[in-house]
N, C-alpha and C positions, 0 to 999 in steps of 0.2 A: 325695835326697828319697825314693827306691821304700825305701832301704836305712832309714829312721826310719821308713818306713809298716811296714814289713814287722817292725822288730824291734817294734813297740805289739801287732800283731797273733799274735805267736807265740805258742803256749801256755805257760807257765812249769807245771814240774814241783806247781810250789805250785796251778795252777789248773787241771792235771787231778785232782788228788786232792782237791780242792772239787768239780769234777761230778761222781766217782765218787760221792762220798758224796751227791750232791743227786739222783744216780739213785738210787742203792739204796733211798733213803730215799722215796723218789716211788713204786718198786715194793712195797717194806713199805707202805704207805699206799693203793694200790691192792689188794692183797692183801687187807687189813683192813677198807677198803671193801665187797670181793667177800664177805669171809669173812661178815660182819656183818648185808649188806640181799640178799646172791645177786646183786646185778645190779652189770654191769661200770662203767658210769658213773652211780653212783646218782641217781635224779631224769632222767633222761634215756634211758635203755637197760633 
């Protein structure tokens, strides 16, 4: 049983290079935020 919990939860090569790109793309987006109104969380900061 630990051994089927444990391989569901491992990262496959295929779904770290899906959160790379879902960070980069979150800090481009941040970035553009900042660049755009100056402040870090627009509407809130």
């Amino acid at each position: 049983m630990f051994i089927h919990i444990y391989s569901i939860l491992v990262m496959t090569p295929e779904a770290e290079k899906f959160n790379g790109w879902a960070a980069m793309l979150g800090f481009v987006a941040a970035f553009g935020a900042y660049a755009t109104t100056g402040q870090i969380i627009p509407g809130i900061f």
